[in-house]
Every structure is written in structure tokens, then in C-alpha cells.
Backbone bond lengths (Angstrom), bond angles and torsions (degrees), N, CA, C in turn:
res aa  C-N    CA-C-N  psi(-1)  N-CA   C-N-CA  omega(-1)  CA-C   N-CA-C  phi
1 X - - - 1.461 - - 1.522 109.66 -
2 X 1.399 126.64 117.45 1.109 132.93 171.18 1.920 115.19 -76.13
3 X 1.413 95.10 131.56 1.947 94.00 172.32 1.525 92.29 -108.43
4 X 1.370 144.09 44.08 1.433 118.03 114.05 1.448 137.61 -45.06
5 X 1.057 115.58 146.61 1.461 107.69 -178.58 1.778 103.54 -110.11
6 X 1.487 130.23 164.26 0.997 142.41 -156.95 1.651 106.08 -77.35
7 X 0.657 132.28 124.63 1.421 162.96 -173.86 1.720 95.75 -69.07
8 X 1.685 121.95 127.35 1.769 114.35 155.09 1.194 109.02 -51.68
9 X 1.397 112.98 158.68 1.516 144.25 178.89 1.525 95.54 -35.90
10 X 0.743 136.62 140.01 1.894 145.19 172.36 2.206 99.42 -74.70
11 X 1.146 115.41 112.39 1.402 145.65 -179.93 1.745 106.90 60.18
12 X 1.825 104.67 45.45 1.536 113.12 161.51 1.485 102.22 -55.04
13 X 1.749 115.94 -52.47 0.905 134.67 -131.36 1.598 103.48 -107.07
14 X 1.459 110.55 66.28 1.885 114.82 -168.96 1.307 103.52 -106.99
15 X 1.221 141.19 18.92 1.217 114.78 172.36 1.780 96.52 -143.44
16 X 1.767 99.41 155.95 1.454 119.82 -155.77 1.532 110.64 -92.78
17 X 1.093 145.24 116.66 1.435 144.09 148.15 1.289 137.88 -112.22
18 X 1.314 118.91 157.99 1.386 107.89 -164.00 1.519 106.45 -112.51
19 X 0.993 134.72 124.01 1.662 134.07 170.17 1.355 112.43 -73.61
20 X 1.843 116.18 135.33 1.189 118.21 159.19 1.368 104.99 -127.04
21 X 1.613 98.33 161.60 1.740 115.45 161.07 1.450 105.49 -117.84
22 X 1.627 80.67 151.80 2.032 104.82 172.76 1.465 82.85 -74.14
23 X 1.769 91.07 137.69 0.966 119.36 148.72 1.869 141.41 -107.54
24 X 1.289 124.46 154.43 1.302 107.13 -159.28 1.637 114.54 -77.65
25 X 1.590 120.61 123.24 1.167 129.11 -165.94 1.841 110.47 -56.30
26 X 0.888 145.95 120.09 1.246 154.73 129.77 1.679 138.56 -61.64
27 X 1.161 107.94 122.68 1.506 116.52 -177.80 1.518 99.81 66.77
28 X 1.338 101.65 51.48 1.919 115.27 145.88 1.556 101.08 63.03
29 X 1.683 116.89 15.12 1.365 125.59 153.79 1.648 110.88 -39.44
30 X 1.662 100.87 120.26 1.686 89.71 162.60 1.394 126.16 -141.32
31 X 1.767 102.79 27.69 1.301 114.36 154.84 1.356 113.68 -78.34
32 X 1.082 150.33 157.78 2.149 142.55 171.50 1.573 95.25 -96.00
33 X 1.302 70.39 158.74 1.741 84.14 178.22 1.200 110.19 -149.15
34 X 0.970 138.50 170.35 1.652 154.57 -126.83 0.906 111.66 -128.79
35 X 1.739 149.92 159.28 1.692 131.31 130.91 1.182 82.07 -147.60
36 X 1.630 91.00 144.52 1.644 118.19 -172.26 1.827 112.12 -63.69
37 X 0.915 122.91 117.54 1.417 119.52 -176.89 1.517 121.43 -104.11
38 X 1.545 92.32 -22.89 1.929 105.89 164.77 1.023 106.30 -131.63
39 X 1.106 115.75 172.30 2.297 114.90 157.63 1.800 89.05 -172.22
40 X 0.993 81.46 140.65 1.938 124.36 161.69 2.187 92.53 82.56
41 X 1.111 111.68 34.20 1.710 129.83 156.92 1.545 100.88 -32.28
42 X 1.443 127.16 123.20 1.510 127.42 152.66 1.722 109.75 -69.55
43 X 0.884 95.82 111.22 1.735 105.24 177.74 1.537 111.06 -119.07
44 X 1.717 122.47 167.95 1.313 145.20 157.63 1.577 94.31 -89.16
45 X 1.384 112.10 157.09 1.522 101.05 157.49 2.012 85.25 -153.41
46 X 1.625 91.20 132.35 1.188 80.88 172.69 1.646 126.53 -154.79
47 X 0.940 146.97 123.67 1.131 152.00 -163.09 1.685 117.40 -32.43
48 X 1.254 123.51 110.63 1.770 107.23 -167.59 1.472 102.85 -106.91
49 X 1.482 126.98 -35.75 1.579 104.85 -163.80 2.391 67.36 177.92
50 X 1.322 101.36 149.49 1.566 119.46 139.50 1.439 121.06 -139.04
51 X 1.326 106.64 167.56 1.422 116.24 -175.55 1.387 89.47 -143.41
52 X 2.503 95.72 168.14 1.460 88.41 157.64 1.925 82.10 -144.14
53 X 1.045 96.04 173.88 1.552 111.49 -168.86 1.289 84.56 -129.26
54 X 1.803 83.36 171.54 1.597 124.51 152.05 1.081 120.55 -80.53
55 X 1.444 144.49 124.21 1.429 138.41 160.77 1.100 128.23 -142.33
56 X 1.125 128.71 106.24 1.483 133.03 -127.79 1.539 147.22 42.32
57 X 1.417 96.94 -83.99 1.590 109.15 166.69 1.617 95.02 -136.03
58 X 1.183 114.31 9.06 2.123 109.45 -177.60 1.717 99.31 -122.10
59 X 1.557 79.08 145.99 1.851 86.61 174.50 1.922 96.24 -67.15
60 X 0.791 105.17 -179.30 1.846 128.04 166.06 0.981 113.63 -176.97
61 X 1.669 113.69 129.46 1.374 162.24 -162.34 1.411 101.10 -83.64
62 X 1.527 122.89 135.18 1.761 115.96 153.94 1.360 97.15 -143.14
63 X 1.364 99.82 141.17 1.537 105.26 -178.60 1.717 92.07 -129.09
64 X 1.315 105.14 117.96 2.025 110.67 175.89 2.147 98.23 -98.72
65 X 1.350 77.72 129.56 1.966 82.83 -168.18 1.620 88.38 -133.00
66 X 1.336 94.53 135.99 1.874 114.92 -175.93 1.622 96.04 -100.62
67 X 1.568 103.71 126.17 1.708 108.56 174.30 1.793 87.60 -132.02
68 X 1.179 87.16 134.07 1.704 122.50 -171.81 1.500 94.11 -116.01
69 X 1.354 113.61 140.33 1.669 134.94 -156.15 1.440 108.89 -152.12
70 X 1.244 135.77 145.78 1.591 112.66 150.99 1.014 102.99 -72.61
71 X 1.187 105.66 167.57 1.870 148.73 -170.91 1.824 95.22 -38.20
72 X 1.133 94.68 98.08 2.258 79.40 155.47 1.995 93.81 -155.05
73 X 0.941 89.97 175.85 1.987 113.61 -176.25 0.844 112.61 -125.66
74 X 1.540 129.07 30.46 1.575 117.40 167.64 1.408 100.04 -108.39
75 X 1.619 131.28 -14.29 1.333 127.18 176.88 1.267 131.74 -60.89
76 X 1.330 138.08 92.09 1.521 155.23 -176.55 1.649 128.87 -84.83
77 X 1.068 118.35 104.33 1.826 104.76 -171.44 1.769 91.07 -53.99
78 X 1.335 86.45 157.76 1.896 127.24 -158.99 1.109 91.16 70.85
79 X 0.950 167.07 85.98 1.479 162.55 74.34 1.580 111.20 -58.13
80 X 1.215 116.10 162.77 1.611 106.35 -177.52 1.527 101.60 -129.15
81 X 0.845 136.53 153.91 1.575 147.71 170.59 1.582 99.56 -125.20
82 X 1.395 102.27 117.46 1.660 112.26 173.77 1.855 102.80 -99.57
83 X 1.675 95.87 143.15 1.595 96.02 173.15 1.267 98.57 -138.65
84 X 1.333 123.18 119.50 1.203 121.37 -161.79 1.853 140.71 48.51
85 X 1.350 100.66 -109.63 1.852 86.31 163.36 1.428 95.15 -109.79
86 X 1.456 123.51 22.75 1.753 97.89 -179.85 1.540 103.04 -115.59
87 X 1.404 132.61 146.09 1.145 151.25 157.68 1.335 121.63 -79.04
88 X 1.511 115.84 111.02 1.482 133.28 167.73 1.692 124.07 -79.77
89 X 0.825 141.78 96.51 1.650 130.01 167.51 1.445 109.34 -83.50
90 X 1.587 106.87 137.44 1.250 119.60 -174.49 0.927 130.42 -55.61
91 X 1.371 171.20 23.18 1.654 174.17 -163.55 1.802 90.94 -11.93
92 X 1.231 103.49 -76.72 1.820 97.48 -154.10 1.499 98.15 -141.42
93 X 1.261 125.77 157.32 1.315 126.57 171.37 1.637 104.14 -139.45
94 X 1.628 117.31 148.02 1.254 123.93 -179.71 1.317 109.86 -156.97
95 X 1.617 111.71 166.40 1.617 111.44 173.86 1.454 88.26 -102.34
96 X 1.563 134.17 144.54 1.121 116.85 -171.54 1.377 101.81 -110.21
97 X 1.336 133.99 9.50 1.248 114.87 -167.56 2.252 84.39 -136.35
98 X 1.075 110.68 9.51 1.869 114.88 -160.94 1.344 115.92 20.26
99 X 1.846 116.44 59.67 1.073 125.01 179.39 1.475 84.38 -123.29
100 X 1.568 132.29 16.84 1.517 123.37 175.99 1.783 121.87 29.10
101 X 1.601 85.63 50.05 1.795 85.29 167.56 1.004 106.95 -113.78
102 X 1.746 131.22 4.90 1.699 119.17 -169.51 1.684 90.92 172.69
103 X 1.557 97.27 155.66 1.355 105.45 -143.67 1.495 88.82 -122.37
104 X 1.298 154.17 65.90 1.528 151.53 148.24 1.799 114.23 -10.55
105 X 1.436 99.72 129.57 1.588 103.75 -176.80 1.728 104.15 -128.04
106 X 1.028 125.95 134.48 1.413 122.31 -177.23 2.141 88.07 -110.92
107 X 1.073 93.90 129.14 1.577 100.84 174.06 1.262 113.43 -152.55
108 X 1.697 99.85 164.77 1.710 93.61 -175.08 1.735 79.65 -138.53
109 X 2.108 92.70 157.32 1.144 89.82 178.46 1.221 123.32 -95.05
110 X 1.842 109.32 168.53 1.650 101.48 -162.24 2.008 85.99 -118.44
111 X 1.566 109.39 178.50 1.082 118.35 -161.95 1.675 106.98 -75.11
């Protein structure tokens, strides 16, 4: 009896992203800023649900996009996952099945 555990689908995982973390602002900075903490990540990226609202006097757009990862624990909402030219911020992260083979990210994109 083997205790490997099952491996994702063989090329679920085709497209590349790079993970960042906020970093802590210095000298009364109060835009955030980023530093790359991974780059070239095998990811899913995939379309979950958009909306657009009312907000104030402007429409606003939300687009919620699911990025699928293998298994790791350093992923934190406010973190950003870039896929190409679009920017993801983290909402929530989970193992969804707690067999720690892949790491589920619920995010929405930021501007």
C-alpha cells in the first residue's frame, strides 16, 4: 500500500503567475506596494462570477476569478497573484478537499 497521495490532473495546471506580498510602507508611504515573492507559479485561473454596482455616481465592475495552485501555506488574502496584465487580490484561500495537494484562492480583481 502506497501513502502517496494523488497527484492534480496532469496539465490542469498550464498557466504561469506570479505571487506578491504587501509590503510594509516606509517614510509615511500610503500607496501599498508589492514584492514579488514567487514568479513563473503553475496555476488554474478561472473565471468565477462578475458583477457591476452602483457606487456613487460610477458604475463598478467585480470580476471574482478562482486560481488553483498546488498545496503551499504561505498564501494570505491581500496578497496579489498577477496573470498576465491582470491583477488578482486575494479574498480567501483554502485546501478544499484537506488532503494538502492544492491550494484554492478566491480573488477579485484590483485596478
Amino acid at each position: 500500500m502506497s501513502c502517496k497521495q494523488p497527484r492534480l490532473a496532469a496539465g490542469r495546471l498550464r498557466q504561469f503567475v506570479t505571487v506578491k506580498t504587501p509590503t510594509t510602507p516606509t517614510d509615511g508611504e500610503t500607496t501599498p506596494t508589492f514584492a514579488t515573492l514567487t514568479s513563473d507559479d503553475r496555476a488554474e485561473v478561472k473565471a468565477a462570477s462578475g458583477s457591476e454596482s452602483l457606487r456613487g455616481e460610477q458604475m463598478e465592475a467585480t470580476v471574482s476569478t478562482v486560481v488553483t495552485m498546488h498545496y503551499r501555506t504561505d498564501l494570505t488574502p491581500r496578497m496579489q497573484i498577477i496573470h498576465g496584465s491582470r491583477t488578482l487580490e486575494i479574498v480567501a484561500t483554502f485546501d478544499p478537499d484537506g488532503q494538502q495537494r492544492e491550494t484554492v484562492c478566491h480573488c477579485k480583481e484590483v485596478d
